[in-house]
DSSP file (Angstrom, degrees, kcal/mol; ACC not computed):
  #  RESIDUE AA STRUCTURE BP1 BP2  ACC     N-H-->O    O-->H-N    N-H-->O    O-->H-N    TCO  KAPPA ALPHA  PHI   PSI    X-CA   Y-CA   Z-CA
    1    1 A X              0   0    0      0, 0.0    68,-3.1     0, 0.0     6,-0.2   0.000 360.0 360.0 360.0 150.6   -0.1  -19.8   -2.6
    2    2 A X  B >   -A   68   0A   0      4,-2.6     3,-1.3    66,-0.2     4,-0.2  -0.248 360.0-102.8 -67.7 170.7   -2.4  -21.1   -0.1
    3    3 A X  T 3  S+     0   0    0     64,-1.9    65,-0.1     1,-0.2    -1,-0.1   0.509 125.6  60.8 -89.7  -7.2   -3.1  -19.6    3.4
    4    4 A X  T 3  S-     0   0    0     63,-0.2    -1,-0.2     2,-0.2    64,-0.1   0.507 114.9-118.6 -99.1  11.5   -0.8  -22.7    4.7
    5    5 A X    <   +     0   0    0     -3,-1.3     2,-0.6     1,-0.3    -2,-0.1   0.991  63.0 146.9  61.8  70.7    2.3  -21.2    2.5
    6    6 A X        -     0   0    0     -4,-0.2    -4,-2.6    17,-0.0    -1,-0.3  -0.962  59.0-114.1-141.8 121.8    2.6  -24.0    0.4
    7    7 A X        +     0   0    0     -2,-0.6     3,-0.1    -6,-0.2    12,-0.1  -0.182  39.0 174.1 -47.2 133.6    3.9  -22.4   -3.1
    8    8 A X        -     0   0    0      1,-0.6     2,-0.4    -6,-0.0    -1,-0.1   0.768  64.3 -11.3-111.5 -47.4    0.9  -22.9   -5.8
    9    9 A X        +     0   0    0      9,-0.0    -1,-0.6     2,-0.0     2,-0.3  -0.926  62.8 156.0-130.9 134.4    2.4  -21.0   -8.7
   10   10 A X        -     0   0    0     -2,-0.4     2,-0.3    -3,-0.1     3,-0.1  -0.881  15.7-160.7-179.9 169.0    5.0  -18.7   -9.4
   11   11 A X  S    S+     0   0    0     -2,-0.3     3,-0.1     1,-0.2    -2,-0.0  -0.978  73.8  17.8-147.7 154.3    7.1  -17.5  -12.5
   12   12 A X  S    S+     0   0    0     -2,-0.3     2,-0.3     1,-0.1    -1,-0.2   0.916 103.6  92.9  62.6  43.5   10.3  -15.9  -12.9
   13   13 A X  S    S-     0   0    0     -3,-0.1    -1,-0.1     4,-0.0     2,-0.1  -0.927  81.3-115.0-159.7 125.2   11.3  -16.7   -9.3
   14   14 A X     >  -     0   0    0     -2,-0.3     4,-4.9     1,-0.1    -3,-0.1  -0.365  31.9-113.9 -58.0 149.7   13.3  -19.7   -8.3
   15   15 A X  H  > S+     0   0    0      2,-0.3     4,-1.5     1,-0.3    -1,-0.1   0.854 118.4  44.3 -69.9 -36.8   11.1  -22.3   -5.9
   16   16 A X  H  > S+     0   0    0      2,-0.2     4,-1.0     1,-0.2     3,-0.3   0.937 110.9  50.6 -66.2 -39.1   13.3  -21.7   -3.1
   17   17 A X  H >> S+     0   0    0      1,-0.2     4,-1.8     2,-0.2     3,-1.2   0.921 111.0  51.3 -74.7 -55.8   13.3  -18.2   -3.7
   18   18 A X  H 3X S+     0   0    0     -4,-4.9     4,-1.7     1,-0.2    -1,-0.2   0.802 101.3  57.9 -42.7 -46.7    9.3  -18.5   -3.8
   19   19 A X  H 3< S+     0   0    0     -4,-1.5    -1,-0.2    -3,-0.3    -2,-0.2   0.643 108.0  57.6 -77.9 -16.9    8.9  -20.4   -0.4
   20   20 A X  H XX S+     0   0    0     -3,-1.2     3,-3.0    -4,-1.0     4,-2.0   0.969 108.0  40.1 -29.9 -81.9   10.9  -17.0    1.0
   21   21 A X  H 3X S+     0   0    0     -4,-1.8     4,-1.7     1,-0.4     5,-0.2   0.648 111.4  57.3 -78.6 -26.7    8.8  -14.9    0.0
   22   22 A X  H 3< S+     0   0    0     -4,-1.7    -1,-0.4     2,-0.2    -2,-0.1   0.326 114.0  41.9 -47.3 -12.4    5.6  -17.0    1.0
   23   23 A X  H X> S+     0   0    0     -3,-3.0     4,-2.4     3,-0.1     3,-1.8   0.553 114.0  47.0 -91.5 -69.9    6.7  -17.2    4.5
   24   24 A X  H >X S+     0   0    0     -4,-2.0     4,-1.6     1,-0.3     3,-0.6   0.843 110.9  51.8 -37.2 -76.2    7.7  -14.2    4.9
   25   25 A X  H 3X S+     0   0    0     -4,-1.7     4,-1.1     1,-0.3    -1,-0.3   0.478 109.7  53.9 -30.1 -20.3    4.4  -12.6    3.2
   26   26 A X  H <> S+     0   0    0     -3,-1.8     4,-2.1    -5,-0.2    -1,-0.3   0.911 109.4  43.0 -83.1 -67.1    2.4  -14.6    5.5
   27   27 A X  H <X S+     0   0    0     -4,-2.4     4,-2.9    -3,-0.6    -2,-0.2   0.896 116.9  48.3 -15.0 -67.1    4.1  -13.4    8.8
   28   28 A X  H  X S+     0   0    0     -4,-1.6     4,-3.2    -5,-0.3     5,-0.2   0.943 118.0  45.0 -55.1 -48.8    4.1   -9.7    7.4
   29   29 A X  H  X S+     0   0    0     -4,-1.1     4,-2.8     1,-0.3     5,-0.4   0.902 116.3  41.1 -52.8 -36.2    0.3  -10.3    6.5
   30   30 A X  H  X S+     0   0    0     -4,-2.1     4,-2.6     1,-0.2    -1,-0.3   0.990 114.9  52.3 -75.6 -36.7   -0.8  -12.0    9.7
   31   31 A X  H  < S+     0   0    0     -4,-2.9    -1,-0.2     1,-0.2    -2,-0.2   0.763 111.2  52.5 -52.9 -38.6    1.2   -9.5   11.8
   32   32 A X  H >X S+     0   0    0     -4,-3.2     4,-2.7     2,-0.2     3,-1.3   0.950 111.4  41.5 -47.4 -69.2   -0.6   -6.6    9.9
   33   33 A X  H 3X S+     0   0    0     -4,-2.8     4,-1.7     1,-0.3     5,-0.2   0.837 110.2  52.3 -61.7 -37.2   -3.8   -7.6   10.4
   34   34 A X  H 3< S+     0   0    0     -4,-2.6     4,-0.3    -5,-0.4    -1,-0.3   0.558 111.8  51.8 -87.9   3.8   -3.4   -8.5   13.9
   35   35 A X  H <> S+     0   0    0     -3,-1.3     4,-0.7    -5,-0.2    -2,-0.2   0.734 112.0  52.7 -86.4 -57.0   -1.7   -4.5   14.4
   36   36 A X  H  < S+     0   0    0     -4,-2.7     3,-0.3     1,-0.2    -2,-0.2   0.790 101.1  54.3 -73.4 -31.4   -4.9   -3.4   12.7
   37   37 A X  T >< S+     0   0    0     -4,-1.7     3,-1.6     1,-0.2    -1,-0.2   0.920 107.8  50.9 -64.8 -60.5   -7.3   -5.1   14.9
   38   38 A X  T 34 S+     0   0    0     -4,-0.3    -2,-0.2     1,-0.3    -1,-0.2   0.732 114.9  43.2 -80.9   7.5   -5.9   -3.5   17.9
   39   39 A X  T 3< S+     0   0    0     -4,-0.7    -1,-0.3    -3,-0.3    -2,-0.2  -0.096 119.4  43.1 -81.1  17.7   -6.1   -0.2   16.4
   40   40 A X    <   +     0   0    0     -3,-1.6    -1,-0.3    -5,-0.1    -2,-0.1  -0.149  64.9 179.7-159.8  51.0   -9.3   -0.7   15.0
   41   41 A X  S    S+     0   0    0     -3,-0.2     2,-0.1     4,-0.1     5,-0.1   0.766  71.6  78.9 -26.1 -61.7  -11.7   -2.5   17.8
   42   42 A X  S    S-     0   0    0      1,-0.1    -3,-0.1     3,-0.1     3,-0.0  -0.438  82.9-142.4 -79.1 111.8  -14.7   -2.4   15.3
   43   43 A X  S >> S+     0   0    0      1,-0.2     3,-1.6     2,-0.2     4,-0.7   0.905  96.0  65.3 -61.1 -48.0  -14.0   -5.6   12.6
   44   44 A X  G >4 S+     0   0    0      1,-0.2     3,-0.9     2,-0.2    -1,-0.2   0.974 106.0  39.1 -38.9 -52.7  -15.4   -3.5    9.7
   45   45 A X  G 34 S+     0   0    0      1,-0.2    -1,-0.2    -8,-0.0    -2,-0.2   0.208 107.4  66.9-101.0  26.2  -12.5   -0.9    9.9
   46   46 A X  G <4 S+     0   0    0     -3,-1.6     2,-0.5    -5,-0.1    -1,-0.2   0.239  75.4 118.1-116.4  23.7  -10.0   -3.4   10.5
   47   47 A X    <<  -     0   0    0     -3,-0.9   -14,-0.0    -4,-0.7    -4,-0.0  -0.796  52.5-145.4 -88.4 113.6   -9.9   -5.3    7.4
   48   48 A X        +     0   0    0     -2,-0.5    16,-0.2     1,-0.1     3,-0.1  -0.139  19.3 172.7 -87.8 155.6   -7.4   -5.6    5.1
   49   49 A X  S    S-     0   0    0      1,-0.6     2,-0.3    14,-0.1    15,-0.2   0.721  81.8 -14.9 -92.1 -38.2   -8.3   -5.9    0.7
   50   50 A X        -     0   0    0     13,-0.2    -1,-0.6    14,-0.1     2,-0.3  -0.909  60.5-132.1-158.8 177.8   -4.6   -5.8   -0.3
   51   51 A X        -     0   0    0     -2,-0.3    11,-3.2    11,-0.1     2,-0.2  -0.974  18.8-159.1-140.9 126.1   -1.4   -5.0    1.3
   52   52 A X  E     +B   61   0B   0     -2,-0.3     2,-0.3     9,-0.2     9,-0.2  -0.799  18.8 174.8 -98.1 150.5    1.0   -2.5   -1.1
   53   53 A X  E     -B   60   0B   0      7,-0.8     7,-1.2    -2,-0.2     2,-0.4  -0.930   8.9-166.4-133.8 142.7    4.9   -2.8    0.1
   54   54 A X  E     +B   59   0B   0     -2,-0.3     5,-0.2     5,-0.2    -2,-0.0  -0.923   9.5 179.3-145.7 141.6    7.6   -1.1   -1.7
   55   55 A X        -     0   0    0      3,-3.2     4,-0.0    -2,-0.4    20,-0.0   0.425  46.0-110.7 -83.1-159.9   11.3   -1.5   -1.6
   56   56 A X  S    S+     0   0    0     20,-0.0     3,-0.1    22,-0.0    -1,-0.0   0.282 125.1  36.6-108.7 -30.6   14.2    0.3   -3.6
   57   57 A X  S    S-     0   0    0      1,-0.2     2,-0.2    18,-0.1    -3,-0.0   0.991 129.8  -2.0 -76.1 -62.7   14.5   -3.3   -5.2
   58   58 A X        -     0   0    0     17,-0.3    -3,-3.2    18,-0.0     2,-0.5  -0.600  50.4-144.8-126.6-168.7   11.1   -4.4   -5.4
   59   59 A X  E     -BC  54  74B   0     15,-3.0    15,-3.5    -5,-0.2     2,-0.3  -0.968  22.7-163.4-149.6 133.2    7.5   -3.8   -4.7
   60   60 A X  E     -BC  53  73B   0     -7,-1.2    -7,-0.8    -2,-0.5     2,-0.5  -0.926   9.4-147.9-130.8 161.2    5.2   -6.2   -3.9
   61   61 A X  E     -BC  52  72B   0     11,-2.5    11,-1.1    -2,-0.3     2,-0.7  -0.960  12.8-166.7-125.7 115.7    1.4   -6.7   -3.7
   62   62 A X  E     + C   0  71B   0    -11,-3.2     2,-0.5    -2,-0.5     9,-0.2  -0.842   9.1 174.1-119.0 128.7   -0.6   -8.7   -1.4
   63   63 A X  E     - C   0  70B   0      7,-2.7     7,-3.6    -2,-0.7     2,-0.2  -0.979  15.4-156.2-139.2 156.5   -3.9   -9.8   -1.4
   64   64 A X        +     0   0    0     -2,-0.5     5,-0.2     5,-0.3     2,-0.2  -0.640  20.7 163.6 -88.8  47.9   -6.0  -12.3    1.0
   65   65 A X    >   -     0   0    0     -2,-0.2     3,-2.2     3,-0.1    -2,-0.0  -0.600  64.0 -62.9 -95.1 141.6   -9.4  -14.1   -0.4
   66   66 A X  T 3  S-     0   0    0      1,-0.3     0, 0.0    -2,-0.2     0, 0.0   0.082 121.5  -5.8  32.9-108.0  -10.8  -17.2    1.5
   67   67 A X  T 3  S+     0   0    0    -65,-0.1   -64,-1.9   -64,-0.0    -1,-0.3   0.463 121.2  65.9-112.5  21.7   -8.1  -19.8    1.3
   68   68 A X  B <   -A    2   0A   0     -3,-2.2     2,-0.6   -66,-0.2   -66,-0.2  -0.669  56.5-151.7-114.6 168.9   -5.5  -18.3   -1.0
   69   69 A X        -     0   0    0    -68,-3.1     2,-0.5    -2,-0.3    -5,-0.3  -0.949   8.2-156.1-121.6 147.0   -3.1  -15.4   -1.0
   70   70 A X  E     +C   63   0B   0     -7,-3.6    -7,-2.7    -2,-0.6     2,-0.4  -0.939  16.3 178.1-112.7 103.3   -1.9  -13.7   -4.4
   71   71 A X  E     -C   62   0B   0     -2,-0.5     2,-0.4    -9,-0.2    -9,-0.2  -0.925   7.5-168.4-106.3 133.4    1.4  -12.0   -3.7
   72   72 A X  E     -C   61   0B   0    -11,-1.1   -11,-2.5    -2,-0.4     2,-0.5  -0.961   2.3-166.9-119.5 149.1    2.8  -10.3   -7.0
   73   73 A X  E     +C   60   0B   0     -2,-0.4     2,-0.3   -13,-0.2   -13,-0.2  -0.999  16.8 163.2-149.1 117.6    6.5   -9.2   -6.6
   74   74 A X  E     -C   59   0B   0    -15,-3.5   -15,-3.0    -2,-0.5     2,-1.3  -0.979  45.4 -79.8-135.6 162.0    7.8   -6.8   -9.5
   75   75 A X        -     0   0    0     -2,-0.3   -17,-0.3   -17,-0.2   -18,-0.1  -0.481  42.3-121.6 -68.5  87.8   10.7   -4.6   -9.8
   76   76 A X        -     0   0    0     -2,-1.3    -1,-0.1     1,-0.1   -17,-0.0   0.581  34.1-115.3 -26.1 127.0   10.4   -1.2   -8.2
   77   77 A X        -     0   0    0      1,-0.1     2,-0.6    -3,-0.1    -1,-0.1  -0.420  24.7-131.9 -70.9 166.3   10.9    1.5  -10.9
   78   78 A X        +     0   0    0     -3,-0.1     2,-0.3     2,-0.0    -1,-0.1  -0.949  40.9 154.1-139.1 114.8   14.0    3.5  -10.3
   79   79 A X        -     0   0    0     -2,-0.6     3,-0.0     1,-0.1    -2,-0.0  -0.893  34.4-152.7-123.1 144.3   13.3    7.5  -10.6
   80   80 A X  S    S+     0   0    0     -2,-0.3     2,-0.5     1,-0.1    -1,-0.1   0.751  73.2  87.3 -93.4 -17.0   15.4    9.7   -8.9
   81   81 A X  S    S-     0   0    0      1,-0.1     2,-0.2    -3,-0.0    -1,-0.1  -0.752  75.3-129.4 -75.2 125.4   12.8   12.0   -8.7
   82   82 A X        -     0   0    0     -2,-0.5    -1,-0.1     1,-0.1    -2,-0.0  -0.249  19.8-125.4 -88.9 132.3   10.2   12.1   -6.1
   83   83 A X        -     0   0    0     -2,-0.2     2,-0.3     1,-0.0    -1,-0.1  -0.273  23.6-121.2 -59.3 151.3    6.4   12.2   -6.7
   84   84 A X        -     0   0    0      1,-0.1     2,-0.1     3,-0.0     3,-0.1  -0.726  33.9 -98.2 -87.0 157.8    4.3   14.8   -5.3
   85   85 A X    >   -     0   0    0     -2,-0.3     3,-2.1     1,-0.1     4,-0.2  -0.216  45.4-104.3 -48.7 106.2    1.7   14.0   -3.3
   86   86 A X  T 3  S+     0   0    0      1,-0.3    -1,-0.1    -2,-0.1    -3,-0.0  -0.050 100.5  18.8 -45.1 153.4   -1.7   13.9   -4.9
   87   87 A X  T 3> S+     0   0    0      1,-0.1     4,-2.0    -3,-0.1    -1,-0.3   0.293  85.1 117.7  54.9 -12.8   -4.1   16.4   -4.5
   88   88 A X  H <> S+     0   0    0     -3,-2.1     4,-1.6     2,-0.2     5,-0.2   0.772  74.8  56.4 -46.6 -40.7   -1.4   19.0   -3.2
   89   89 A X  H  > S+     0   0    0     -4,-0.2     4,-3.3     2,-0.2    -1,-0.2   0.963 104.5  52.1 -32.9 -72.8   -2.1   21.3   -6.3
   90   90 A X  H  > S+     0   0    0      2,-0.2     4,-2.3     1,-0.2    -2,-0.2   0.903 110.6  48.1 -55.3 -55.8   -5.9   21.5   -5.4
   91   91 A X  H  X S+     0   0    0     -4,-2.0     4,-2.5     1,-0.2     3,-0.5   0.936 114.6  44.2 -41.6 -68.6   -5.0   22.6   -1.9
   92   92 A X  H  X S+     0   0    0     -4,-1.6     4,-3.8     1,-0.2    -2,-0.2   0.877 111.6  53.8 -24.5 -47.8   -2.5   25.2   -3.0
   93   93 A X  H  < S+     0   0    0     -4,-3.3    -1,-0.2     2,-0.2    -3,-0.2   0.980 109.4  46.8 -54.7 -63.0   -5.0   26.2   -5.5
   94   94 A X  H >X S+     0   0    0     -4,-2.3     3,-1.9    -3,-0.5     4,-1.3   0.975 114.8  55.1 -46.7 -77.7   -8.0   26.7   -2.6
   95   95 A X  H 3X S+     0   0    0     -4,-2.5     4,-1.6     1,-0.4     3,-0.3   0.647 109.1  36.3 -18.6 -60.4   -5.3   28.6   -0.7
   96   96 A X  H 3< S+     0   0    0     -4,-3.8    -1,-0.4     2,-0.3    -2,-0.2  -0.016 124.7  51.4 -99.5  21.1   -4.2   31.2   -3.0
   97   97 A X  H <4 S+     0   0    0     -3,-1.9    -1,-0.3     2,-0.1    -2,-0.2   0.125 106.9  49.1  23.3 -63.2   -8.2   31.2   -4.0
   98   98 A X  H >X S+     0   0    0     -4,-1.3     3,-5.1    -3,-0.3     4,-1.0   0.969 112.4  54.1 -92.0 -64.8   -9.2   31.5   -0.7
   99   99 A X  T 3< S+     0   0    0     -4,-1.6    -1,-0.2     1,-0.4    -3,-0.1   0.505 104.0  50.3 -77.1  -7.6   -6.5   34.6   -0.4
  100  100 A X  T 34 S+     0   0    0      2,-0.2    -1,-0.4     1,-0.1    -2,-0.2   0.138 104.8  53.7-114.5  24.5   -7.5   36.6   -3.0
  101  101 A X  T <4 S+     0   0    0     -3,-5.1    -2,-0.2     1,-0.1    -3,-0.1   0.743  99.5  71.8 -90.4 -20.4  -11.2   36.7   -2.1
  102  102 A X  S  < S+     0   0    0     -4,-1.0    -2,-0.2     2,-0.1    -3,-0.1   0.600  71.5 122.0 -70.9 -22.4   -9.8   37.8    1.2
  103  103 A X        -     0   0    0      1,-0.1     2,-0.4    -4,-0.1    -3,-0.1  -0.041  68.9-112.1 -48.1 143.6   -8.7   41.5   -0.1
  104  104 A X        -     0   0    0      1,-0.0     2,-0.3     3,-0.0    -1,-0.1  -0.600  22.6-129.9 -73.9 143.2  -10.1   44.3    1.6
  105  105 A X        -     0   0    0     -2,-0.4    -1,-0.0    -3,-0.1    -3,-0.0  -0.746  24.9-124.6 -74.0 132.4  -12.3   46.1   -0.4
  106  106 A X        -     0   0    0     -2,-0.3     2,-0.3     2,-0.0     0, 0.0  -0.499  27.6-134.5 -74.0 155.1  -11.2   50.1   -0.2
  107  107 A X              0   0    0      1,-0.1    -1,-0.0    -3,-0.0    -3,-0.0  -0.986 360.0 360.0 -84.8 126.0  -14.3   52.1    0.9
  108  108 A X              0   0    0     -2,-0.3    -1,-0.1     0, 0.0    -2,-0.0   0.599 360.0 360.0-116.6 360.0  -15.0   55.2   -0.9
């Protein structure tokens, strides 16, 4: 879509159903950006590259270049199980590292 929401493309998506999510996605974006600016003073570290969203239905992807948007909208995988966190191993790991250099040495 273009930056004025007027649908350019889409597939698999009815055209009303497409001029939703193009409003909407436009709102979220501009609302975002303008949240991030007043957390962020400094224009460098308030800019956004993409915007990730995810649903239980779907998950959608936005990104912003000049005068278009690219929103991709797919169907949210359904695990019941929850991922761990990345990098949690490697802390743990440093920890219990970190706790067995810490033994006292006996003196003799």
């Amino acid at each position: 879509m273009n930056n004025d929401g007027i649908v350019v493309k889409y597939e698999n998506l009815e055209y009303k159903e497409a001029i939703m999510h193009a409003y909407h996605v436009l709102s979220l974006y501009g609302r975002t950006k303008k949240h991030l600016q007043k957390l962020f003073p400094d224009p460098s570290d308030s800019e956004i590259e993409w915007l990730r969203l995810r649903t239980k239905m779907h998950e959608m992807i936005i990104a912003q270049h000049l005068r278009f948007t690219l929103v991709v909208l797919q169907q949210a995988e359904t695990t019941d199980t929850v991922p761990e966190p990345i990098g949690r191993g490697i802390v743990e790991e440093a920890a219990n590292g970190a706790k067995e250099e810490e033994k006292p040495v006996a003196a003799s």
